[in-house]
Wavefront OBJ file of the C-alpha trace (Angstrom):
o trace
v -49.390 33.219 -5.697
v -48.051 35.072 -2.762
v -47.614 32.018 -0.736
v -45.588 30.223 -3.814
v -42.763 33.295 -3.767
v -42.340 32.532 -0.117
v -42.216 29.314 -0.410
v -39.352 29.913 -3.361
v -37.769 32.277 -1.411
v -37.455 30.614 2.116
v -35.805 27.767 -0.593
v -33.346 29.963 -1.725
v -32.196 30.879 1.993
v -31.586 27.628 2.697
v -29.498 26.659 -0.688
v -27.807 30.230 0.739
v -27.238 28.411 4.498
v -25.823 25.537 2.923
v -23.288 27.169 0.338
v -22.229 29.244 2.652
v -20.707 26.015 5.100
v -16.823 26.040 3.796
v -15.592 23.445 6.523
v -13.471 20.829 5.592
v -14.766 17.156 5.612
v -13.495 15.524 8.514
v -10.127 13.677 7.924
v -10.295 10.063 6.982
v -8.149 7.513 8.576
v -5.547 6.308 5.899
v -4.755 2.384 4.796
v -1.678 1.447 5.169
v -0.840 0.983 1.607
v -1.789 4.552 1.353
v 0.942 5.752 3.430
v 4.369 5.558 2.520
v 6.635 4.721 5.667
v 9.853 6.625 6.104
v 12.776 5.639 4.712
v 15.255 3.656 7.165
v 18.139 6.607 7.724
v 21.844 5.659 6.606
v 23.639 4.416 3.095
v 21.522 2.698 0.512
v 24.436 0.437 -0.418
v 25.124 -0.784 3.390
v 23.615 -4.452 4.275
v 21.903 -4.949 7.528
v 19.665 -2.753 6.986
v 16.057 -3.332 8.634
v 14.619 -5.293 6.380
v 10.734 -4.932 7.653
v 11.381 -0.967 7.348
v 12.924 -1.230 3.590
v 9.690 -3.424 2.597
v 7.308 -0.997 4.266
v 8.969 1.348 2.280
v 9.823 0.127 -0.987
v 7.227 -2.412 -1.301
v 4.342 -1.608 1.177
v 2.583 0.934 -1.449
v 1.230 -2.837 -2.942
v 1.622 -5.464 -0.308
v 0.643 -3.737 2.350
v -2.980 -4.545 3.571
v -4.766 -3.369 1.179
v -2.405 -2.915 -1.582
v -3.187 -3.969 -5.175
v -0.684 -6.422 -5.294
v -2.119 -7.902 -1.927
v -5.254 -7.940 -3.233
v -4.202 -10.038 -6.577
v -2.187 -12.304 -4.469
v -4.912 -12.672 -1.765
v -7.273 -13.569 -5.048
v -5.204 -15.878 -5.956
v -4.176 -17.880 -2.448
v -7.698 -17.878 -2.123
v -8.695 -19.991 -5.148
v -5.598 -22.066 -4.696
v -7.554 -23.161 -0.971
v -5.486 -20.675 1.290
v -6.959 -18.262 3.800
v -6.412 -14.699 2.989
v -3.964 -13.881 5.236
v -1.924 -15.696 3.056
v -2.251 -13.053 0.724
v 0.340 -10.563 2.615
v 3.569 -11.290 1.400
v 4.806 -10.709 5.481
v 2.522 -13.364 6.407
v 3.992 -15.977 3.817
v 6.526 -19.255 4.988
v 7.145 -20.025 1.307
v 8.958 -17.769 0.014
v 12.726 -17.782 -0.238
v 15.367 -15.009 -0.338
v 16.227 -15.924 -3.990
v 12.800 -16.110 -5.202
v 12.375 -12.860 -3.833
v 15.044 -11.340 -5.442
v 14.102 -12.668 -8.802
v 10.464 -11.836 -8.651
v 11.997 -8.291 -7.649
v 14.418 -7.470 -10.360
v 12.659 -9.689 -13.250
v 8.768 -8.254 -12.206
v 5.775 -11.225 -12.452
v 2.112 -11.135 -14.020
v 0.784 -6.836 -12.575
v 4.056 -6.097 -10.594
v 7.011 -4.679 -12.728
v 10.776 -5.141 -12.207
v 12.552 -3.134 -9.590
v 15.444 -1.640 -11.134
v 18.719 -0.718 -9.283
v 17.799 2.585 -8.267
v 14.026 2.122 -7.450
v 15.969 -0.912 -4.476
v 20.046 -1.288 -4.099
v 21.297 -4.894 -4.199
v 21.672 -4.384 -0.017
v 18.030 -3.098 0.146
v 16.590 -6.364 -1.807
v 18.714 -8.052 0.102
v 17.524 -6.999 3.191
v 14.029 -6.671 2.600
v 14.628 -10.703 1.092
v 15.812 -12.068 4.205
v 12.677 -10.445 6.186
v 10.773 -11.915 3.765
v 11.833 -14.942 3.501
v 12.294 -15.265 7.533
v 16.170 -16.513 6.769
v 15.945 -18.995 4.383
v 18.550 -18.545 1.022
l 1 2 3 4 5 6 7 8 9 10 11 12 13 14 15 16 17 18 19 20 21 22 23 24 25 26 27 28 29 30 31 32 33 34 35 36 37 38 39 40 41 42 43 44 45 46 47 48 49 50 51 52 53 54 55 56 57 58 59 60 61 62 63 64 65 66 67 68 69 70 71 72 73 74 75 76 77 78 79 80 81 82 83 84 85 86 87 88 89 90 91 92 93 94 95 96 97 98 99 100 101 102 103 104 105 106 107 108 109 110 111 112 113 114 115 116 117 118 119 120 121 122 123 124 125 126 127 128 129 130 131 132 133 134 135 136
């Protein structure tokens, strides 16, 4: 009997020890879909913007590596006989600025329209024309 208290009791010190530790987890190294890059400084409305810093912005919450939306498209390039890398919208030769555009203010299949406000016409067109590497 006396040896089953101590053995309950040298349990309950250590439950004590470990409660007791109040450290923080160590930090995790964020995706980067999980962090949202800085906007680019100066007037929403200007073109010639940087277009690769508007789509890291705007856009890189999703088709960043990643992102849900790089994930659905990487799904789909995939089936379609692709490699994945295909599935990063940066990494695309397809796409043109107008398809871009559209996609962006009319949304298609998970990814809803960008309004106005959410990306200025310069913006979209900025972040279209990285996209799209220059072609209309």
């Amino acid at each position: 009997m006396r040896q089953a208290i101590l053995a309950v009791g040298l349990i309950g010190l250590c439950g004590v020890a470990v409660a007791q530790d109040k450290s923080p987890p160590p930090p995790q190294a964020m995706l980067d879909y999980q962090t949202r890059a800085a906007p680019p400084a100066g007037d929403r409305t200007a073109p010639g913007r940087d277009g690769a810093a508007l789509f890291s912005h705007h856009c890189g919450y999703c088709h960043l590596t990643g992102g849900m939306g790089t994930n659905l498209l990487t799904k789909q390039r995939v089936a379609a006989g692709e490699p994945p890398a295909m599935g990063l919208l940066a990494n695309r030769t397809d796409l043109t600025a107008d398809y871009v555009q559209a996609v962006a203010r009319t949304g298609k299949g998970a990814m809803p329209r960008q309004t106005r406000v959410d990306v200025t016409d310069a913006e979209l067109a900025a972040i279209a024309a990285y996209l799209s590497k220059g072609k209309p």
